[in-house]
N, C-alpha and C positions, 0 to 999 in steps of 0.2 A: 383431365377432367372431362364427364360427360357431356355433349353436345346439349343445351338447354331447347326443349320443345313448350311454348305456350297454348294452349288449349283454350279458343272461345266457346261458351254454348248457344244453344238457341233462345229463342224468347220463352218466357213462359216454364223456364228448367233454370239449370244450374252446373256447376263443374262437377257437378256426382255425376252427369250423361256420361262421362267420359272415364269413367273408375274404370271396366272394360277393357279399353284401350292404351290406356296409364298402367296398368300393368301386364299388358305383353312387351310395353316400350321399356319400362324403367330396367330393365339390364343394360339395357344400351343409352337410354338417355336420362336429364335430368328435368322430370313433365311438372310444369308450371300452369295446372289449371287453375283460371279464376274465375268469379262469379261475375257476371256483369252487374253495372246499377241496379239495383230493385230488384236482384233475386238471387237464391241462396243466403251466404252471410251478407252480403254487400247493404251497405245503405240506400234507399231511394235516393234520388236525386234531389241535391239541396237548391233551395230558393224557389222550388215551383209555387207557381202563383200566378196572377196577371201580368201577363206581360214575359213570361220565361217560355225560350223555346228550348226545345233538348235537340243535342244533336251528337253526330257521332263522334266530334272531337270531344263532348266531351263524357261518351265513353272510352275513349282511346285514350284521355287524361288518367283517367280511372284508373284503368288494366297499366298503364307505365306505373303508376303510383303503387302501385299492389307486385306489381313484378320487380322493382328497381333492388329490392334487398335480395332477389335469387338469383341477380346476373351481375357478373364483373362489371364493372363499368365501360359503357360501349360494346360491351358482348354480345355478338350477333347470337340466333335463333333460328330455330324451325318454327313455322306457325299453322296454325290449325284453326279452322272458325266453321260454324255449321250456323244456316240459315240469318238471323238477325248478328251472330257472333262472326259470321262468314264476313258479310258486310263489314261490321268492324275491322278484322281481319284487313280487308282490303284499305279500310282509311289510314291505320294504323305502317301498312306496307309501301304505301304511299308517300308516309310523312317519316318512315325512316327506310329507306327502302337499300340501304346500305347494310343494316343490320338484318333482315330478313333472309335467311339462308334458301330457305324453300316456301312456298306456299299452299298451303293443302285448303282445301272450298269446297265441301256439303252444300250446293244450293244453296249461296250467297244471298240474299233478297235484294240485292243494291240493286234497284228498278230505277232510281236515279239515274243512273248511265246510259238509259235507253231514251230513244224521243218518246216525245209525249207522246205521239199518234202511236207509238209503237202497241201492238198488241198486248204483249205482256206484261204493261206498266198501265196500260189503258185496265186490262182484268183486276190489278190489285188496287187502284186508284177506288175501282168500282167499290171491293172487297172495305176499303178503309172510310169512304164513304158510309156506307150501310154503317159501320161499327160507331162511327163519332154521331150519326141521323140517333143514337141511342141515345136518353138521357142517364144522368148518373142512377138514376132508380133503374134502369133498364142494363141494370154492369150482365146480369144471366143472359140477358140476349146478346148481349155484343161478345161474349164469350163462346155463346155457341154459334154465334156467327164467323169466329176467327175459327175455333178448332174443329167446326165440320168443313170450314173450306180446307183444311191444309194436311187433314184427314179424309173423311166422308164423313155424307150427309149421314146423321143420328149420332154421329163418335158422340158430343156432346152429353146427349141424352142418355147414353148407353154406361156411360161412366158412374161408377156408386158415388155417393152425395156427399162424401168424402172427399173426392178427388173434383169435382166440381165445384164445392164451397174454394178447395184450393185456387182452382182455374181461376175461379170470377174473382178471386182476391188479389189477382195478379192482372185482370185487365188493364187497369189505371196506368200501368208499368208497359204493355203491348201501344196502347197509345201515344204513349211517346215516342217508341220505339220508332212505330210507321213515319211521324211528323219528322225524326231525327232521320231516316232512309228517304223520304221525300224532300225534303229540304237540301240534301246536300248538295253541295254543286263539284260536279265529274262528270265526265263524259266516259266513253269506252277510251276515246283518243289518248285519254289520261292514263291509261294501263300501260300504254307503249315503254313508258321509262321504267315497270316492271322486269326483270332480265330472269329475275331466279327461277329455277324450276318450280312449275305450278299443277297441280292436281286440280282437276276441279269435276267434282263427282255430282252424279245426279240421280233420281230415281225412276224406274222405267215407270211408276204408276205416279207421279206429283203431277201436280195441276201442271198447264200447257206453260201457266206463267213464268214459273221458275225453270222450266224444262228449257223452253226458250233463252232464257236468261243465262243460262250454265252455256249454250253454245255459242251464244253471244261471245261472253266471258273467256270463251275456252278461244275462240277467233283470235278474240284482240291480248290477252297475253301472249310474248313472244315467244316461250318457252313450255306452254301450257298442252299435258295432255287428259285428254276430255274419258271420263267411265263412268258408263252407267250401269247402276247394279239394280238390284232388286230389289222392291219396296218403293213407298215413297217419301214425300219432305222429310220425315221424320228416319230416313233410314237409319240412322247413327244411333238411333236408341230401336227401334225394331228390327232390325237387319243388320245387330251391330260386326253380327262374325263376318259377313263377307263383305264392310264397310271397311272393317278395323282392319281386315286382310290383306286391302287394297292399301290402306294409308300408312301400314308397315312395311309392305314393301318399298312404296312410294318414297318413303324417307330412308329405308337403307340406300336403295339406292342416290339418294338426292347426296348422303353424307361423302360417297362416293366419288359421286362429281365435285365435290364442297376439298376433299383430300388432291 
């Protein structure tokens, strides 16, 4: 049987990011992309209201719940997570880290792991701030306040009205996201019991904050080697040929060492 690879995507997208790269793999593997909470097919997240915090366990409840019918029971994996899925990615690696064959990270967001004072968690603290100062009538700004920082300035604007009605229909969902990535409690120290081999990719042009964060990452896993390609946050759908070129090889080789 083929080696099983799980696929997280970003916030704000869905497991079509990854159609691309799902099929230069699936000769060789069996790719289990899913949709995280609140986007593509998946349901929002139940019970929000007063008083409900979201977090990343339980998107990582989610994705086991959704994947449990494509893996043998106990059957380890490859893993894959880009940006908010990256983060995942890492809770999930964590909490079964037995099972986890390899680990592949597109600029992870887990800013959790960093001190507080640190720069790069001080920048998107900033970034989450501005978005929540938004009132629910204000979803347009707090949407081009997320996707011109994590693009550039005007992306928002520049997008047809189509695809921006889309965006701001998805902030509600980015929101939580952040709360669920600020909230958690990990440290870097916590990577140490990480052993598998780890990629952890980054883009030569993404804000300082994630750039930061990816070498962070790349320090304290023990196994972990650090490439930065072209483009930025979003390389994995912009840059996906010489992303996806990097993360095939990455996993031929990882099954290699796994034999």
């Amino acid at each position: 049987m083929k080696p099983a690879v799980v696929l997280l995507h970003s916030s704000m997208s869905s497991k079509a990011q990854w159609a691309d790269l799902v099929s230069q793999l699936e000769d060789s593997f069996r790719c289990i992309a899913v949709d995280l909470l609140g986007y593509g097919a998946s349901p929002f997240p139940a019970d929000v209201g007063d008083g409900y915090v979201h977090t990343l366990a339980h998107e990582v409840d989610a994705v086991n719940a959704a994947i449990a019918s494509r893996l043998e029971p106990g059957e380890a994996f490859h893993l894959i997570g880009h940006s908010y899925g990256g983060a995942s990615a890492l809770h999930m690696a964590r909490r079964m880290p037995g099972r986890v064959l390899s680990l592949t990270l597109f600029e992870p967001v887990a800013f959790h792991l960093l001190p507080a004072r640190h720069p790069a968690r001080a920048e998107i603290v900033d970034v989450v701030g501005r978005i929540n100062a938004c009132a629910a009538h204000q979803d347009r700004d707090a949407t081009r306040i997320f996707i011109d920082y994590w693009n550039r300035a005007g992306a928002f604007d520049a997008a047809p009205p189509a695809a921006q009605n889309k965006m701001v229909g998805m902030i509600a969902k980015v929101r939580l996201d952040f709360q669920a990535l600020l909230g958690e409690a990990a440290t870097l120290d916590d990577l140490s019991a990480l052993t598998m081999p780890a990629l952890v990719m980054s883009g030569a042009h993404s804000p300082a904050s994630t750039r930061l964060l990816a070498e962070a990452l790349a320090a304290a896993l023990p196994e972990a080697t650090a490439v930065q390609t072209r483009g930025g946050h979003m390389g994995p759908i912009t840059h996906g040929a010489v992303v996806n070129s990097a993360i095939v090889n990455f996993l031929a080789d990882a099954e290699v060492t796994a034999d």
